[in-house]
N, C-alpha and C positions, 0 to 999 in steps of 0.2 A: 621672335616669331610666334610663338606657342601661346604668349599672353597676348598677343595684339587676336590670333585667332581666336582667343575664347574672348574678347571682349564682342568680338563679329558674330562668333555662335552663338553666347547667352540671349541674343535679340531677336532669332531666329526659329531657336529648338529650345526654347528655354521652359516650355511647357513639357518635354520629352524630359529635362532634367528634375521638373519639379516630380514628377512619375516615379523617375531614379529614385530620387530623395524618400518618397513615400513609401516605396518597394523598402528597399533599404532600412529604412526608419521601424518597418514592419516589421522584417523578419529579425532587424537585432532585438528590437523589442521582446520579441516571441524564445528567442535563443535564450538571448542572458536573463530572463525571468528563468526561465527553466534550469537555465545550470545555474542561477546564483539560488535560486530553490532547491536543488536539489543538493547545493554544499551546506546549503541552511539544514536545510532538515536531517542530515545526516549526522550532525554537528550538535545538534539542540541538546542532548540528551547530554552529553561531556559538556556542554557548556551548561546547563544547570545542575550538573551535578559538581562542578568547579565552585558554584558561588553559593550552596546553600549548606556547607557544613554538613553533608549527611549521614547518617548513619551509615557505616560499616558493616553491621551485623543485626539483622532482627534476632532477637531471644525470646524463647519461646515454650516456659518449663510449663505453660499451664496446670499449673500448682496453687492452689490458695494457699495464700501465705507466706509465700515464695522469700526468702531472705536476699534480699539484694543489695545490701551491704558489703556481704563475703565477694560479690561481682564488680562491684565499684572501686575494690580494695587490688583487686588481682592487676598485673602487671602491662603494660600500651593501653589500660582503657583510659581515656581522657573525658569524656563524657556517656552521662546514662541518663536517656529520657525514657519515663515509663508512663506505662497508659494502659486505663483501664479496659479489657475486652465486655466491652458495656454493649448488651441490644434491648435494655427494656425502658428506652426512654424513645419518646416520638414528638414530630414537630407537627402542632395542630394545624389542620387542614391540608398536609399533606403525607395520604398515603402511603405506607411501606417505606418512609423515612425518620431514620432513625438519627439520633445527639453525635453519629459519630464514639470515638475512641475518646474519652477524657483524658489530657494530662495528668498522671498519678504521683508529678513532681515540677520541676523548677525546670527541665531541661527541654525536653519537647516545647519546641518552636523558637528555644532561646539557644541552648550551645550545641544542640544538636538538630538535625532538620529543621534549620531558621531559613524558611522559605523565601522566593523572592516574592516581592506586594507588586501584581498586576493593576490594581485601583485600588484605592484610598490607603488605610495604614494595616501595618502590624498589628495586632490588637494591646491592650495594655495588660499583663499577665495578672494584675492586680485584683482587676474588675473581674467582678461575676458576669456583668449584663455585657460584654462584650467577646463576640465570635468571628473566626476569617472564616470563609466558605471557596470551595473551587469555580474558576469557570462554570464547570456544568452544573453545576448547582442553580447557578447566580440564570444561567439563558434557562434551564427545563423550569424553573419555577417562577421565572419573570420574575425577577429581585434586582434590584440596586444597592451600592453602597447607602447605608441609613437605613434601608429598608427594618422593621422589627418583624420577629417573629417571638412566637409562645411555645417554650419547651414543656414537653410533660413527662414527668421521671417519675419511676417507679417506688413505690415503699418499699423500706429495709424488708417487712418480708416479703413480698413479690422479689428483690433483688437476690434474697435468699434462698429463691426459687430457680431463679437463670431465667425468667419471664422473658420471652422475647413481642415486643411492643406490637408488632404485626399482626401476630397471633394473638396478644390477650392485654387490649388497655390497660396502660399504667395508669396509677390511680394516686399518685404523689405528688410532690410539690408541682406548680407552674409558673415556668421562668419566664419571664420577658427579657430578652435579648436583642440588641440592636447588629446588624452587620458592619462591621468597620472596615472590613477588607479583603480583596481576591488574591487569593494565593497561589502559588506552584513549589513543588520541590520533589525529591524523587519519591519519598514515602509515599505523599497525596498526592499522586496524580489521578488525573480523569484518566476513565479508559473510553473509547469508542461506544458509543451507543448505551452509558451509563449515565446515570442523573449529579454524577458527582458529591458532594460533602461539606463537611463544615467540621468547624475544631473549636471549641471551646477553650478558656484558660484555667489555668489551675487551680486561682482561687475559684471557680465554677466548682470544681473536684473538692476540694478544701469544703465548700461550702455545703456540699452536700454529698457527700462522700460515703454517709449509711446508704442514704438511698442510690447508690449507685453501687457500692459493692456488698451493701448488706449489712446487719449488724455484728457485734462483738470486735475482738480486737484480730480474729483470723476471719473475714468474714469471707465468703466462700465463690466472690466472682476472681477471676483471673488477672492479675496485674504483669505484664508483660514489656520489655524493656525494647528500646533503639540505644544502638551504643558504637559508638566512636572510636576506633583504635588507633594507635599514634600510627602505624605502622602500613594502614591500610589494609587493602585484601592478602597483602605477603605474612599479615600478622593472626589472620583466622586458623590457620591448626596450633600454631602455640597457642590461643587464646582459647578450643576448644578442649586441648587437654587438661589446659592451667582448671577451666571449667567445671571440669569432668571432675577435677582431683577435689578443688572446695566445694563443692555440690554433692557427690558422691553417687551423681548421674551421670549414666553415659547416653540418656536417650533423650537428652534435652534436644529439642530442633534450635539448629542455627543455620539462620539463611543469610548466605554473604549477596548483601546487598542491589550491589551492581550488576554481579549475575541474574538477579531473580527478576529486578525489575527493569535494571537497565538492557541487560540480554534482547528480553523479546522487542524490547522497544526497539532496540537499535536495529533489528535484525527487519524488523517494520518498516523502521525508517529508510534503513538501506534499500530496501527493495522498491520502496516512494521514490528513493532516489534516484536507482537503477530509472523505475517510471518514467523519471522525470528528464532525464538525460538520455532517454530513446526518445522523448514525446522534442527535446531539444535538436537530437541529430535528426531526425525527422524534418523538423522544420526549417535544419541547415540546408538538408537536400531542397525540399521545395523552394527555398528561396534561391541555392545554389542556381536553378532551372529557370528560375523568374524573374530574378535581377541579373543573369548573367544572359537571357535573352535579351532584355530589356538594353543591357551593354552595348550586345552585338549589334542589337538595330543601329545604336547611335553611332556606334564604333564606325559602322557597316556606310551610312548613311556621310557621315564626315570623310570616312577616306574616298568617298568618290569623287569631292570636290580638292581633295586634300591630292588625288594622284595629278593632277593639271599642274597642281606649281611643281609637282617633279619634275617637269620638263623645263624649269627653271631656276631649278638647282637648290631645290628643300632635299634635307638629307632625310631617310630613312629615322634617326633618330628625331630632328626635329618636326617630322611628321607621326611620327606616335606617341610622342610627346604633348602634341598639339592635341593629338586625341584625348586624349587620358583625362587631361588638364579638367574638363567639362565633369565627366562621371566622379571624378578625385574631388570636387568640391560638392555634388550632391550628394558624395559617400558621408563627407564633414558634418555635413547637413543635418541628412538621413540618422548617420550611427549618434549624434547629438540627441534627437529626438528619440531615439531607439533607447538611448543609455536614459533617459530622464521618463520614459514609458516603463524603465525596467524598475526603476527606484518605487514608483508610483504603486507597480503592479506587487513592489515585493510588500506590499501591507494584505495580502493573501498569504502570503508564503511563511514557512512550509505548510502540506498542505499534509491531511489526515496523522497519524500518531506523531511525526514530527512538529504537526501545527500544537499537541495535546504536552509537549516540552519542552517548548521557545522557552525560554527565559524572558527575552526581551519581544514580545509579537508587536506588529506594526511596521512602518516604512523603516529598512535597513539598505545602507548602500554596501553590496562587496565592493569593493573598490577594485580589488586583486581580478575580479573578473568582468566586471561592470568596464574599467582600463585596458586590458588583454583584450576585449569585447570588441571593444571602439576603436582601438588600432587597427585590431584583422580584419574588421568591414573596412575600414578606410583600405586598404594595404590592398584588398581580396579585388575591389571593385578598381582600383588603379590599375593593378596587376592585368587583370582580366582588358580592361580598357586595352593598354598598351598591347599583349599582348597578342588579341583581335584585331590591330591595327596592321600589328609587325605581319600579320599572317595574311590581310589582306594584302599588302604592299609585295610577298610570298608569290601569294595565286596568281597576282596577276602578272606576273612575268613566270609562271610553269606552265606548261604544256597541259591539258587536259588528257587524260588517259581512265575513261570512265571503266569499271572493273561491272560487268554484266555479272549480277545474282543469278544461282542455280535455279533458285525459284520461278525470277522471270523467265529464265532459258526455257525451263518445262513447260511453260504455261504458252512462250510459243509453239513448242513442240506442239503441244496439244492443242493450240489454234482458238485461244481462245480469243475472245472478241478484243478490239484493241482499247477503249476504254480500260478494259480487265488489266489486259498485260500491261499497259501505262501507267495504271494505280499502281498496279504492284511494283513495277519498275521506282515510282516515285518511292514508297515504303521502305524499300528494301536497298536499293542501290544510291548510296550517299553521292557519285556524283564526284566533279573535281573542280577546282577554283573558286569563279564566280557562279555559277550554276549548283554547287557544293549544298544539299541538304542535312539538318542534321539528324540522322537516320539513326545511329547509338542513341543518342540521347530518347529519343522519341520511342522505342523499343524498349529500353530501361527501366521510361518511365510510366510505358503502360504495363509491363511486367510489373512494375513496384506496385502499380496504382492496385491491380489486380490482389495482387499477393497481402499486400498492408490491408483493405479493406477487409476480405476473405480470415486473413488471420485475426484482426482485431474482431470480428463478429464471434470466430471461432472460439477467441479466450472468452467475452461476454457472454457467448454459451454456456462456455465451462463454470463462471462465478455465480450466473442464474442456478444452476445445474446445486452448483454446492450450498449455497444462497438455501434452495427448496427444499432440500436434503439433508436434514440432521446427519444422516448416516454416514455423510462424505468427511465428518467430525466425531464419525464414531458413534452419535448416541442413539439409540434404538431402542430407547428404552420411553417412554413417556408421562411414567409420574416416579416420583424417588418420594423418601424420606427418609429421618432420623430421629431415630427413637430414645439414643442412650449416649452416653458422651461421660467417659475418664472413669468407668466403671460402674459410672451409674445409670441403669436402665428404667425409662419411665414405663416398658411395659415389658410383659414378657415377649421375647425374638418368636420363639415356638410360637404363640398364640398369635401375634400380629400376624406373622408366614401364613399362619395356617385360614386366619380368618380371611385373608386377602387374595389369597391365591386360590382359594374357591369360587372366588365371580367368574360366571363366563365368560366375562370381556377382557381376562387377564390370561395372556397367551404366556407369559416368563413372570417368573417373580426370583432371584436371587437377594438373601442374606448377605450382607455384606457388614463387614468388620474394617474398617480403617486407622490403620497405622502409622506414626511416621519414622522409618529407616533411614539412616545417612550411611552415604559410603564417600569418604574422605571430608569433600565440602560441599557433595550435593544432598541435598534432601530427599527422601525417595517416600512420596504418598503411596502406601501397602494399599490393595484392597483384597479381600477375598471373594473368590467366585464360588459360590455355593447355590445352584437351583435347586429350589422346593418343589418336593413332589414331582422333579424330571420336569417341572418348567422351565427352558432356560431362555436365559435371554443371550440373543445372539451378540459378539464381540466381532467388531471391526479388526482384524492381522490387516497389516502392508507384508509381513513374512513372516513365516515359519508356522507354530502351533500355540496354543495354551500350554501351562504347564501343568503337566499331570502327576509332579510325585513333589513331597515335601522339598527337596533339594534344587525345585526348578521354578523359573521366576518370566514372567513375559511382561518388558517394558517397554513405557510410552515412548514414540519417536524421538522427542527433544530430548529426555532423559537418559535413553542409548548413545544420541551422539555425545550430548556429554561428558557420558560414560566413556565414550569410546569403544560400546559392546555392540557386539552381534548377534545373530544366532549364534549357539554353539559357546559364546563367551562365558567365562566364570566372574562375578566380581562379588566382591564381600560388601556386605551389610551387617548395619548396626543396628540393630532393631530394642535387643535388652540387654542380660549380663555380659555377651559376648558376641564376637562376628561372628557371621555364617557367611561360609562361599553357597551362589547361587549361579546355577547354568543357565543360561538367556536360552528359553524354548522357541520365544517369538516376540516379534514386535507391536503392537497393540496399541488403540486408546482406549483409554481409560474414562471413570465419571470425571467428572470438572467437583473437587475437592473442598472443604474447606482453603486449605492450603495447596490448592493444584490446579491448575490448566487443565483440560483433554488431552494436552500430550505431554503431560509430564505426571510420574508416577509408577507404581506396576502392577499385576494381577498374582495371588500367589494362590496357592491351595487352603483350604483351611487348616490342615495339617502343617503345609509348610509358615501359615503365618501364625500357629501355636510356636514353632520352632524359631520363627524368629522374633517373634517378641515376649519368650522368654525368660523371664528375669527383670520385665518393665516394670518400674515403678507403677506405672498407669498401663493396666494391661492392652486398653485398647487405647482410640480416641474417640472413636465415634463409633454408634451402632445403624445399622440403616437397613434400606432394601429399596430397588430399582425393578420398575415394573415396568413391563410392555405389555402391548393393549393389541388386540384383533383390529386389523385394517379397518377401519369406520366407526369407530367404538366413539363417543364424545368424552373429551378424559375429563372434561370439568364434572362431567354428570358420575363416571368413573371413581372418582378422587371421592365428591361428597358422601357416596355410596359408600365409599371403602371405611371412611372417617367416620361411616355411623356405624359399620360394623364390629371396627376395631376397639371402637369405643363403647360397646355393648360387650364383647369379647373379653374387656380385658380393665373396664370400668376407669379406663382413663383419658382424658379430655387434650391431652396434649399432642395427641403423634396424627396429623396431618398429610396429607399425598397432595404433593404439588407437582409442576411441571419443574423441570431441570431448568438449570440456569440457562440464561442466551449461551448462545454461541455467539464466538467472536467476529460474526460475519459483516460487521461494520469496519473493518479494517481491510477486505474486497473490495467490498462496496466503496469505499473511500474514494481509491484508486481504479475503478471499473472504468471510469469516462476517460483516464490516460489512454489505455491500448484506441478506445475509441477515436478521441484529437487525435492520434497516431497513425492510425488509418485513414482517419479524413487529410490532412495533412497528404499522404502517401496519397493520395485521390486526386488532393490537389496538385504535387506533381504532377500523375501523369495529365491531369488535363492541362496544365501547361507545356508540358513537352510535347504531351501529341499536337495539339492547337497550334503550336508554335509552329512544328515541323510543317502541318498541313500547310498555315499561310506563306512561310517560306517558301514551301515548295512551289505554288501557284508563281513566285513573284519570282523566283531566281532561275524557276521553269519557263516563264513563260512563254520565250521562247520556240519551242519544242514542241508548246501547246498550240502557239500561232500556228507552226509549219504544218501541224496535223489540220487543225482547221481550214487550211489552205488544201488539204486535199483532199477536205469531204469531211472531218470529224463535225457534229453539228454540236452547238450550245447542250444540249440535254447530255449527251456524251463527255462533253467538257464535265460537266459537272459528278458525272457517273467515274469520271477519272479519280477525282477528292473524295469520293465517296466510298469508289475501290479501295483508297489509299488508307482512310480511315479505317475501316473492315479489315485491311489487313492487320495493320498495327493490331485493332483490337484481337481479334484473333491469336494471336500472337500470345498479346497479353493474357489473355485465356487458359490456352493452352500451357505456356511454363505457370502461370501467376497460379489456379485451382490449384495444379497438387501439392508446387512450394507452398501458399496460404494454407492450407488445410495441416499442412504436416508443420510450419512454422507456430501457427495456433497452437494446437497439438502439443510440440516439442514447451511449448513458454510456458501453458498450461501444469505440464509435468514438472517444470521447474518450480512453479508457483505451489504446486501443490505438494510439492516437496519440503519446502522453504516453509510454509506455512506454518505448520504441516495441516493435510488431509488427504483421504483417501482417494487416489486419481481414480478417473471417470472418463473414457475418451469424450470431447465432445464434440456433437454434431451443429451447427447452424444448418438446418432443414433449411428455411427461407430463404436466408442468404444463396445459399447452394445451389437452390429452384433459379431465383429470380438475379443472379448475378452475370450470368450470358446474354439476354434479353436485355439488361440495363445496358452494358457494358455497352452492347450492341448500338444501342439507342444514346447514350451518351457521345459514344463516336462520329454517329452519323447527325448528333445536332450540332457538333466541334465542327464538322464538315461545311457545315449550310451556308453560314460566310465566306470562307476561301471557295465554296463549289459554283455559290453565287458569280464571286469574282471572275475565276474560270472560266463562266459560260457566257461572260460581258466582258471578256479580253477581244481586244481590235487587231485583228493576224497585221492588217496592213501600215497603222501607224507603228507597233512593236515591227515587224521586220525593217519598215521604213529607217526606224529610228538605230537600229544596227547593222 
């Protein structure tokens, strides 16, 4: 029976099922990209870090001369790639890019961070004239594999100097260099809204190796290691004391790896992925609402012809059976289409810092969920079929016992007109059997539609908000520089401070000294806060205070949790000959460092960072100062100004006022249009449920609507009936959906900017706020115009007739 009847309905309703199919086809589509996206991107970062051999440990004595021998020799290291910290070489014709880190041996790119080849090859380690370069290299510069470019490197003595190429052309050999291939791995990665890099080979280094570190046999730029331990990250404190002992430093920086760069990634990527698996369940719901109206009509429409052969002895089972049969093959269909949309779309996927760690980018199939996908559409939409059937077969053998809402009670109390109290009766009171509206659904979904919209405006507030505002990242400062670096200062501190912080446009100028302190296996970026002359520049807390006495220390967000410190917490640093305990005064960001984020690092006294870096080999690391400028000041005009001062002042050509580095605000940005599809998505819900309910209601009403008609209701009123009904729901919607939206935005915002980190900002969506009742309002009553239509062109006399 079941297949004779689907042979009779495919010829019938076979346009309703091709609908199914496309609904269906859609929303698996829309699902399984989003959750097989967002297992991808969660994933990228362990799965490149699985295949490219990577270092373990950056080492980092920034020593000329450095003996790395004694470190090759010590015990779990397996491999040591070293590479020269080189910035006075540039690539012609493009600005503020520099050769990259040379290999300063055989291992870099070979037994240790041997990258995966995104296009063309490896490079040959042999060859001078060939370099890999990253993704963002390869799209910000418009390059191809093959493409050449001309390197320009500095003279042994410019290199002698620490010339950095940006600031003062190199004037040394010029390489012509071919690209041979795009790279990834965890060293080199792209970051978000950076122009990416390139890597040269060793004999490049071999071949010109004066002009890259300088002359003589100690020549005076910094050769710095990648190194591999048998052991992993379990083998980083044996391998720093083993360190410490043949060195006869204990203030060498060593950064364990996968903490430093894998951490924020993944910390990124997870929260894409979070994204992405709300922007997923989102779209389960909407489709839950769309394809499972879409069921019901069919479900709804078969058992009416489907209750006649009851009377001739179809069983219950072989009539919901019968139903299903129809929706279960356009599911087949549909989720086919959906799963082969999903493979297609996943050559996007992942999407922002997860897309910046694929290994493999391009069309990938999960199978794992792409399989699980295809099943529970088929499964969801049979289920649903039969089960709407079982419930018609139900209704119509129960008794109707409609349950009157408190609402409409009132509104007759109060007499209001009957259009009014009709609508709202439609709205609010579901009704029983075949007359049954579906009233939850349609209230849910204009709550959702209300509240998703609302909040996703809410968070896009907040990311513009941070987006516009340095300060939401802590930096308030608007030209930095650096003067002195490993004890060598290009000018006098005194004299710079003093000539600069005389301009009027300079409202802070603090001295700053940076350090780097480890405590266990973090690395901790010192700075000191010292305002000239009572200028200070103001510091972004999340809590507590500055520190104000040598023994007290206030660190960046990510660096306390970490830590696992608080306010009030003591942890010991490693700064020179010995630890010092330090009391956590407050939490802070910090400058964005050589070696540090905004939120990693900490603020010490200058007192306190004489005490703890005490006994350094290299007293400091770097010498600087960070300036803020009077509201409307132009810092380009600022900066030049300062640079001719300073340089009058102090007779030297090198120390420069620029703006601070980006903020990481390409990594918001990334993810900004999720919350948004999130909300549209939630939109579209409720405009399926509400729509839904309204047309039901007309057609399962009609009824009720005839009778009224029959005793004076007139067509304008019909139609005032659907319009009421609409008004209400949206109301509804309204009223719960503002304050949850407002406070769910809100709360996700708090989260995100926790997560980040940066400093919360409550945020307002002004517009949305104004113009969301009005819409709301007007979206209802255009959902209305069809069903109110119908309403007011219902025939009382052939519907009574006909019942």
């Amino acid at each position: 029976m079941p297949l004779t009847w689907l042979r009779l309905d495919l010829r019938r309703r076979w346009r309703s099922l091709v609908v199914l199919a496309l609904l269906v086809a859609l929303s698996a589509g829309v699902v399984l990209t989003a959750v097989a996206g967002a297992r991808r991107g969660d994933t990228a970062f362990d799965r490149l870090w699985a295949r490219t051999l990577p270092a373990t440990v950056t080492v980092l004595p920034n020593q000329p001369g450095f003996d790395w021998s004694k470190v090759a020799a010590l015990p779990g290291v397996t491999a040591v790639g070293l590479f020269a910290v080189y910035y006075g070489g540039a690539v012609e014709g493009m600005d503020g890019v520099d050769v990259g880190f040379p290999p300063a041996n055989g291992g870099v790119g070979q037994t240790v961070e041997r990258p995966v080849v995104l296009a063309g090859r490896m490079y040959n380690p042999a060859r001078v004239d060939e370099i890999v370069a990253s993704p963002h290299f390869m799209t910000a510069h418009h390059l191809r594999v093959g493409d050449a470019l001309t390197l320009h490197l500095s003279t042994p003595a410019q290199a002698a100097e620490g010339i950095d190429a940006s600031q003062v052309p190199p004037e040394g050999p010029q390489v012509k260099v071919t690209i041979v291939g795009v790279v990834r791995s965890p060293f080199f990665l792209d970051s978000p809204g950076d122009s990416g890099g390139m890597l040269p080979t060793y004999a490049f280094f071999t071949r010109y190796r004066a002009d890259i570190l300088g002359p003589g046999s100690t020549p005076p730029t910094y050769v710095n290691a990648l190194i591999r331990l048998a052991g992993g990250e379990a083998a980083i404190p044996a391998f720093k004391t083993a360190l410490a002992r043949a060195t006869g430093r204990s203030d060498i920086d060593v950064w364990d790896n996968y903490a430093v760069f894998g951490g924020p990634v993944k910390r990124v990527s997870a929260y894409e992925a979070a994204c992405l698996l709300a922007f997923g369940l989102a779209a389960l719901l909407a489709a839950l609402i769309l394809v499972g109206q879409s069921v019901a009509r069919y479900a709804s429409a078969a058992m009416a012809e489907l209750l006649v052969l009851r009377a001739v002895g179809l069983t219950r089972w072989q009539a919901a059976s019968s139903v299903a049969l129809g929706p279960a093959l356009a599911a087949v269909a549909g989720a086919t289409i959906g799963v082969a949309a999903a493979i297609v779309a996943s050559n996007w996927m992942p999407i922002g810092e997860g897309s910046l760690t694929e290994p493999d980018p391009g069309i990938h199939a999960d199978w794992l969920v792409l399989g699980v996908g295809w099943a529970a559409a088929v499964l969801l939409v049979t289920a649903a079929a039969a089960v709407i059937a079982w419930a018609e077969l139900s209704a119509a053998r129960s008794p109707e016992h409609p349950r009157r809402s408190p609402v409409v009670a009132a509104a007759v109390t109060a007499g209001l007109p009957v259009p009014a109290v009709v609508g709202a009766s439609f709205a609010l009171e579901a009704g029983r059997g075949r007359s049954a509206v579906p009233v939850r659904p349609a209230i849910i979904g204009a709550v959702a539609g209300v509240l998703g919209v609302l909040a996703a405006l809410t968070f896009s507030a907040g990311i513009s908000d941070a987006v516009a505002n340095p300060a939401r990242f802590g930096q308030t400062w608007q030209l930095s520089t650096l003067y002195g670096q490993d004890g060598q200062s290009l000018a006098p501190a005194s004299v710079v401070s003093r000539a600069a912080a005389a301009d009027p446009d300079v409202t802070g100028f603090l001295d700053v000294r940076i350090g780097g302190a480890q405590s266990g296996l973090e690395s901790i970026e010192s700075f000191t806060y010292a305002p000239v002359d009572g200028k200070q520049v103001p510091v972004v807390l999340t809590t507590g205070r500055m520190p104000a006495s040598p023994a007290e220390i206030a660190l960046a967000p990510t660096t306390a949790k970490d830590l696992h410190a608080g306010v009030g917490s003591v942890v010991r640093l490693t700064g020179g000959a010995a630890a010092r305990p330090m009391t956590v005064s407050g939490i802070a960001f910090v400058p964005t460092g050589p070696h540090n984020g905004y939120d990693q690092g900490a603020w010490l006294t200058p007192a306190g960072y004489d005490r703890l870096f005490a006994g350094a080999h290299y007293g400091y690391k770097f010498l600087g100062a960070l300036i803020s400028l009077r509201p409307g000041a132009n810092a380009a005009a600022v900066a030049s100004r300062l640079d001719a001062l300073v340089a009058k002042a102090t007779h030297v050509q090198g120390v420069t006022f620029t703006p601070p580095s980006p903020l990481p605000t390409a990594e918001l940005e990334d993810v900004s249009v999720l919350p948004l599809a999130l909300g549209g998505f939630l939109a579209l819900l409720a405009t399926g449920a509400v729509g839904h309910a309204l047309v039901i209601a007309v057609r399962r009403r009609r009824h009720e609507l005839a009778v009224l008609r029959t005793l004076g209701l007139t067509s304008g009123q019909s139609r005032l009936v659907v319009v009421t009904q609409a008004s209400v729901l949206a109301v509804i919607g309204l009223a719960l959906g503002i304050p949850l939206g407002l406070a769910v935005g809100r709360a996700v915002w708090r989260l995100v900017a926790n997560f980040t980190p940066l400093a919360y900002h409550s945020p307002l969506a002004v517009w949305p706020l104004v113009l969301i009742v009005p819409v709301t309002l007007l979206a209802a009553n255009l959902l209305a115009a069809w069903p109110g239509h119908r309403a007011a062109r219902l025939r009382p006399a052939r519907i009574l007739r006909g019942e």
